[in-house]
N, C-alpha and C positions, 0 to 999 in steps of 0.2 A: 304304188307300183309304177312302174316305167311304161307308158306308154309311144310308138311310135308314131311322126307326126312327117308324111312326107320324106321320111327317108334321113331329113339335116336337124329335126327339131325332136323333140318328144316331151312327155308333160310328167310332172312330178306329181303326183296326189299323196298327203301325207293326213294323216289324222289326228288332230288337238280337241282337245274338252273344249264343250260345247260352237265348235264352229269346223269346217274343212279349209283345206288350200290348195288348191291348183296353180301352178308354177311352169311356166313353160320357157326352156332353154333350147337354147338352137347353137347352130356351130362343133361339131363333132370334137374339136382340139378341147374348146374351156369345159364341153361337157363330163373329159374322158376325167382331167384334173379334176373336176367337182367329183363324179361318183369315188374317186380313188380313194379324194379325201374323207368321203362321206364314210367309206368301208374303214377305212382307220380311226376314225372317231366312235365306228360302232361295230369292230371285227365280229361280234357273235351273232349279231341278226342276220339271219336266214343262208346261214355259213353252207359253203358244198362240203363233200365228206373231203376230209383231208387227210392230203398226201405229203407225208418227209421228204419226196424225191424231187416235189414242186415248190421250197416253203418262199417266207419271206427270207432277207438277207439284208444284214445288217452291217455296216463298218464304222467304225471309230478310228479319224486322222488327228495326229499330234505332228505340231511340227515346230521345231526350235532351235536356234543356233547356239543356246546351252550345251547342247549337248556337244559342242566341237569348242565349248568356250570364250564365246564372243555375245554380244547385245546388241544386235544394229543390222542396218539393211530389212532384208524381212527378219524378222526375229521374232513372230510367232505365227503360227497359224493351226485353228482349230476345225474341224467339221465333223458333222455326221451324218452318214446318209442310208437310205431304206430303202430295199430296190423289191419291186410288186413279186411272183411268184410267173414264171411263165403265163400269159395272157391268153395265148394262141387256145382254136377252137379244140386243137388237135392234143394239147398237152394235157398231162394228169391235174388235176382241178386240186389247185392250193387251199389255203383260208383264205376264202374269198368268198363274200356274199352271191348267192348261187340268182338273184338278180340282176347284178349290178353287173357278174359274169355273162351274162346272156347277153344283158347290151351293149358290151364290148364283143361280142363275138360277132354283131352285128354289121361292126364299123366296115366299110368296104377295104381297106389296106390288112386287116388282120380277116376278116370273115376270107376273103380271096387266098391269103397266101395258102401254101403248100406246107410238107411236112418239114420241108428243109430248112426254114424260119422259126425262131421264138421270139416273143414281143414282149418289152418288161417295162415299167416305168418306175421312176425316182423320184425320192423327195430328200431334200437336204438343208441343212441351214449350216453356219460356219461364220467365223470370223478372223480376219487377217490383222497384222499390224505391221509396220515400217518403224523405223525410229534411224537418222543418225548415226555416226561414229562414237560422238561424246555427248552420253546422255546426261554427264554432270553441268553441263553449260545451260541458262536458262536465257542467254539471249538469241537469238536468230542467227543461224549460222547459213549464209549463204553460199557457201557452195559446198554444201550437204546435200543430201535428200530431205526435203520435209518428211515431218510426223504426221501420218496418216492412218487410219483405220478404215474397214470394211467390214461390216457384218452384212450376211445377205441368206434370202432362202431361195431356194431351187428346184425346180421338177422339170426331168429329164426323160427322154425317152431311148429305148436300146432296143434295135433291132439284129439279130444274130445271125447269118446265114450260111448254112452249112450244104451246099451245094458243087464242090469241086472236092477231089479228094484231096486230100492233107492240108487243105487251105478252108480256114473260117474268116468269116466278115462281120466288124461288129461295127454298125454303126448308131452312135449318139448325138444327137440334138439336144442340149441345154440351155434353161430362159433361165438367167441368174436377175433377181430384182433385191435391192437394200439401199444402203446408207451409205457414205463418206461422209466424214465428219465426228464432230464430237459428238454426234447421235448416236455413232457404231460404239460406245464406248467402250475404247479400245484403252484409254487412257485409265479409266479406272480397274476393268480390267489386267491389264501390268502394273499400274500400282497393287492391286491385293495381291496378288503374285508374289512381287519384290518383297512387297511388307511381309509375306506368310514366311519367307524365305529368306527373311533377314539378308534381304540385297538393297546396296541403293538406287532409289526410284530415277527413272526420268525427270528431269526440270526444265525441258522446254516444249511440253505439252501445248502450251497458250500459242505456239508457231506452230498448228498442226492445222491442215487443208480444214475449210470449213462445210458445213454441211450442205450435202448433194445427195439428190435421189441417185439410184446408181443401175443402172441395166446393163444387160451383159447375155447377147445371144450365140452360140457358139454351135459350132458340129465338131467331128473328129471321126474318121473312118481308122478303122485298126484290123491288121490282117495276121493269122494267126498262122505259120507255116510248122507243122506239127509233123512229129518223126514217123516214115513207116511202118519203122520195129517198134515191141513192144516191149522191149529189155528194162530191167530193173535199173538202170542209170542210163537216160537219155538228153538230146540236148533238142530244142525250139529257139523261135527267132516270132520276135511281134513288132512289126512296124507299125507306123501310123501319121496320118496327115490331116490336118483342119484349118480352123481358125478363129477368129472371134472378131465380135460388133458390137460395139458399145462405147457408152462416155466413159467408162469405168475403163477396159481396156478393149481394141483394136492388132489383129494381128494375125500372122499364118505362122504356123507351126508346122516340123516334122521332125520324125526319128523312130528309131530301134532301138529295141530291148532283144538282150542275147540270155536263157537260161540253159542251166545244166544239173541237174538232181536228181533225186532219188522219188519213183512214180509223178514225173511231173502231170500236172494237172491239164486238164482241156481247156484252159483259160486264160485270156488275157493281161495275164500278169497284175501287177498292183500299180497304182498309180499313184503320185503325188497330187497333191490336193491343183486343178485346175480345172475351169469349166472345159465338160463335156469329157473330161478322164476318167471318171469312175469306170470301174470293172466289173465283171464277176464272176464269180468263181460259184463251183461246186462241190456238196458234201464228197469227203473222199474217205472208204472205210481204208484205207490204207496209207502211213502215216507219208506225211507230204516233205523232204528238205532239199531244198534247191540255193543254189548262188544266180547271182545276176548282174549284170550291167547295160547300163541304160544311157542314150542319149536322147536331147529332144532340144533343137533348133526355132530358134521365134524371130520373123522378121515385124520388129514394132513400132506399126503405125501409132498409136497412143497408147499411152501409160499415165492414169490420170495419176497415182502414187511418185511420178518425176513430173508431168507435166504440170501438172499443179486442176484448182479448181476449170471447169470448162463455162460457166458463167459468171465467174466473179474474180477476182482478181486475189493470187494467194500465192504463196511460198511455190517455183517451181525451180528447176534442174536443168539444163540439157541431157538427152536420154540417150545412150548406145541403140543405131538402131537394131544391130544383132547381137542377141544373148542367148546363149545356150547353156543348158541343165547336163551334168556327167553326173551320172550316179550309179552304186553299187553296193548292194545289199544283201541279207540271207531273207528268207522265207522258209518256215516250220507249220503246219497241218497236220491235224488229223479227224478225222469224223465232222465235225459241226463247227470246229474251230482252225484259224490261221492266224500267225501274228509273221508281221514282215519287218524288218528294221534296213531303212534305207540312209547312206551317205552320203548328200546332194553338195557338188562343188557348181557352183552357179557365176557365171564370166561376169566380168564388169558390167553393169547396168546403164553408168549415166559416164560423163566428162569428167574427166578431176577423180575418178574412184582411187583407190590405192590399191585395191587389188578385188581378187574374186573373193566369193564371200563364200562359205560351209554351213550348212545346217545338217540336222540327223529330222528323219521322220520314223515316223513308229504308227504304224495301221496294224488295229484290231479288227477281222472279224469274226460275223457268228452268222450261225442260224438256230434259229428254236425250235426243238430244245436243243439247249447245247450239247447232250449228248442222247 
């Protein structure tokens, strides 16, 4: 059981054959990530009744420059992320252990808020890759980009605030912790790919950054400006502005996204894979298809993928310090399901580039059950 200890600490008592254990954790932030985790390693113990209209929500990002037929620059990127069920005291009670619920209800920034808040949390893991122009070259091509990978996991926090009329506020905070290096193996990775797909592999892998712990803390506020009417084809606008800290990458961001479709949704649009972007959305009984266009502006203090390693000495680049993301895509929904397909044209990167580079991404989501 959850015991409270002073308000910041509380004690864990858990019961093993033949002995007990008392466990006592303090710090309200690492506690909230440990119980969250604890409920997804064990959804069915001492579950609240559940509710469809509070669930989990799930997405699946692909991201690849295949699909615009090129291999190089970023040229792939993978993630998945799992975002909690409405937290707040005040919301319909998800699958969530009806414990673990309480002592989040506790926390003084969600026990306090009002009805006009939701509070959700995230967990995600994912992996990036970079490669060069000419992946047939196996010697070091200096004024490329090095070959670099990232795998990393994540948990995010989203707070939603619905307090002005036609205007929502979402803001996210994300701790990204992983690898750079031949650790993130990113390298094997696109090799099985290539191989599976009868493509020729990479050969200059052995010139790829070497391994680094990698952190990456980030915010991002996102503001939702949503139509009056409620007509069968309307249009929204979703801006947003943050940034990031870390060896991994340093930087401010902003931009808008313009929609237009058919029962658009109450939500923040879809995002490309970058810390602190995830979104979310909700089940919609009524089928969802929308167009979009997108901008998102980065002034970039580090890039450890051009700057090269931050403690050792490794393949670097000079890096553009502004780069901006143009993208434009469809989005289809309906009930428990959304698949979005976006066209990312992405500006010069570093010194010396030849041109912008294109990738296609493609996000799946869902909630359970799917229908």
């Amino acid at each position: 059981m959850l015991t409270p200890l002073r308000e910041k600490c509380f004690f864990i008592k858990c019961q093993y054959p033949m002995k007990n254990c008392l466990t006592k954790i303090c710090r309200q932030p690492l506690l909230l990530i440990f119980v969250l985790l604890v409920s997804l390693l064990n959804p069915d113990a001492l579950l609240a009744e559940q509710d469809q209209s509070n669930p989990w929500a799930q997405s699946i990002f692909f991201e690849n420059d295949l699909f615009n037929g090129t291999d190089s620059n970023y040229t792939n990127g993978v993630k998945y992320s799992l975002i909690s069920p409405d937290l707040s005291s005040h919301a319909k009670q998800g699958r969530f252990p009806r414990k673990v619920l309480e002592w989040i209800h506790k926390i003084p920034f969600i026990r306090d808020s009002g009805p006009e808040y939701s509070h959700k949390a995230e967990f995600s893991f994912g992996q990036n890759m970079y490669t060069p122009k000419d992946i047939s070259r196996s010697d070091l091509i200096t004024d490329d980009r090095p070959y670099a990978g990232w795998s990393y996991a994540g948990f995010a926090y989203h707070r939603k605030s619905e307090f002005i009329e036609h205007l929502d506020f979402l803001d996210s905070v994300e701790i990204q912790m992983g690898i750079v290096g031949p650790q993130s193996y990113a390298e094997e990775a696109q090799t099985l790919v290539h191989e599976l797909r009868s493509i020729d592999t990479a050969k200059g892998w052995d010139h790829q950054l070497k391994n680094e712990p990698g952190l990456v803390v980030a915010f991002e506020r996102k503001w939702l400006f949503y139509p009056t009417s409620t007509s069968l084809l309307s249009m929204d606008a979703i801006g947003h502005a943050g940034g990031a800290l870390g060896n991994v990458a340093t930087y401010l961001n902003t931009g808008l996204e313009v929609r237009y479709g058919l029962n658009l949704p109450r939500s923040f649009g879809v995002s490309l894979i970058r810390p602190a972007g995830s979104t979310l959305f909700t089940p919609s009984k009524k089928p969802v298809l929308y167009l979009f266009g997108a901008v998102n502006g980065k002034y970039v203090l580090r890039d450890i993928f051009l700057d090269g390693n931050t403690f050792t000495d490794s393949h670097s680049i000079d890096k553009e310090d502004l780069v901006a993301d143009f993208a434009a895509g469809i989005t289809f929904g309906y009930r428990n399901l959304m698949l979005t397909y976006t066209n990312v044209t992405r500006t010069k990167e570093f010194v010396g580039q030849d041109d912008s580079h294109n990738f296609g991404s493609l996000t799946l989501s869902f909630f359970y059950p799917l229908w």
